[in-house]
Every structure is written in structure tokens, then in C-alpha cells.
Phi, psi and omega in degrees: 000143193252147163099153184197150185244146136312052192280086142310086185259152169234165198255153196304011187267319180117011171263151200296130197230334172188140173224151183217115215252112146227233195278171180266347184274339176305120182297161204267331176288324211291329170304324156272359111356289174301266196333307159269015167288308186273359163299309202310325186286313151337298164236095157314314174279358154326094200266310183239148182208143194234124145247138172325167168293346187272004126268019184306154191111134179313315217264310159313278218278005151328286209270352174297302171299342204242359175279282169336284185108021217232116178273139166256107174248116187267148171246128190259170169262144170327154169251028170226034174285129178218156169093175137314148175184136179267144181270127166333135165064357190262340173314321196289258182333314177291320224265305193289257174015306178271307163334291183301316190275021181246058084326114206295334194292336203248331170304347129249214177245113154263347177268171187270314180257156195300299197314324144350296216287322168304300185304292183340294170314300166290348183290323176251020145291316180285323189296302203299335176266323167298324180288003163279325187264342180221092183271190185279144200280343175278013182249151170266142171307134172303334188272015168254148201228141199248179214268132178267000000 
């Protein structure tokens, strides 16, 4: 099978909490599944989660309360949507995504395994929070502000 998906979870900052890379014919629930099963054990204190339509279904967000604890919010587009338009909480996640994906190894598929392509992915979470907690000493920090 050619082509591979990306179940990506992330925190409401928009930093990397778990990934999971495998074939593209596989549904998007049995990838969340997995993925918050070894979350869950991680974080415990995980109460809520905002997803796309493509983890929409009764029988997920069933077993998420009732394994868990954990409520599942599908973020739908309005039904008087035409056009683009960015969707609550989901920006957050699309936002991680692109971040992750300016990492040159990760701007295509290059690895043969799945599991590569996941460590990259945290490899290049962790460079995104370390340039952040250590930025370069010849740049001024985004968070300085100058006296007007």
C-alpha cells in the first residue's frame, strides 16, 4: 500500500504529545485508538479532546468515556459554510502539523518506516521547543517588546 497517515495528537498550545504514523488504508478511528490508549497512560489527567470529522462516531467517543474518562468534541464546519473558513481548536492541530512539516526529512515521505517517520516527528518537536526555551543570542526574542 502506498501513501501513509499521520494521527497526530497535540496539546491545547499546539506541542507534540503523541504520533502515529501508518498505512493510508487504515481508519482514522483504529489510529486513535492506539494512540490514546498509550496516551492515556501518560496523562491521565486528559479530560477532553477536539477532532476532526474523520473520528466522528458513536463507537469511539463510546469507548473513550468509558475506558478513560475522556469526552470527544468532533469540531464540525457550520452548515452554512461555503468556502474556507478556519475551525475552532482545529487550527491548533493544522498549525503543529506545518511546524512539524518544515523539517526538511519530514516535507516528504523519505522514510521506509513507519516508525522513522515518527521519531522525526518528535525530533522535530523537540528542535521546535528547544529554539524556543533557547533562542539565538544574535536574534531578539518574539516576546520583546520595544518602548513606543
Amino acid at each position: 500500500m502506498r501513501g501513509r497517515k499521520r494521527h497526530v495528537l497535540v496539546d491545547t498550545e499546539g506541542h507534540l504529545l503523541a504520533v502515529l504514523v501508518e498505512a493510508a488504508n487504515r481508519g482514522d478511528r483504529d489510529g486513535a485508538r492506539w494512540v490514546l490508549s498509550w496516551v492515556s497512560k501518560r496523562w491521565p489527567e486528559l479530560r477532553k479532546l477536539w477532532a476532526d470529522h474523520g473520528y466522528s462516531g458513536a463507537d469511539l467517543a463510546v469507548w473513550l468515556r468509558d475506558e478513560y474518562g475522556i469526552d470527544l468534541e468532533i469540531v464540525e464546519k457550520p452548515a452554512d459554510q461555503v468556502g474556507f473558513a478556519v475551525q475552532p481548536r482545529r487550527w491548533v492541530v493544522e498549525r503543529s502539523i506545518a511546524w512539524i512539516n518544515r523539517s526538511r526529512r519530514l516535507s516528504k515521505d523519505y522514510e521506509q518506516r513507519a516508525e522513522s517517520t515518527e521519531t522525526w516527528c518528535y525530533l522535530s518537536s523537540i528542535q521546535l521547543l528547544l529554539k524556543r526555551l533557547c533562542p539565538r543570542f544574535d536574534r531578539e526574542p518574539p516576546y520583546a517588546r520595544k518602548a513606543a
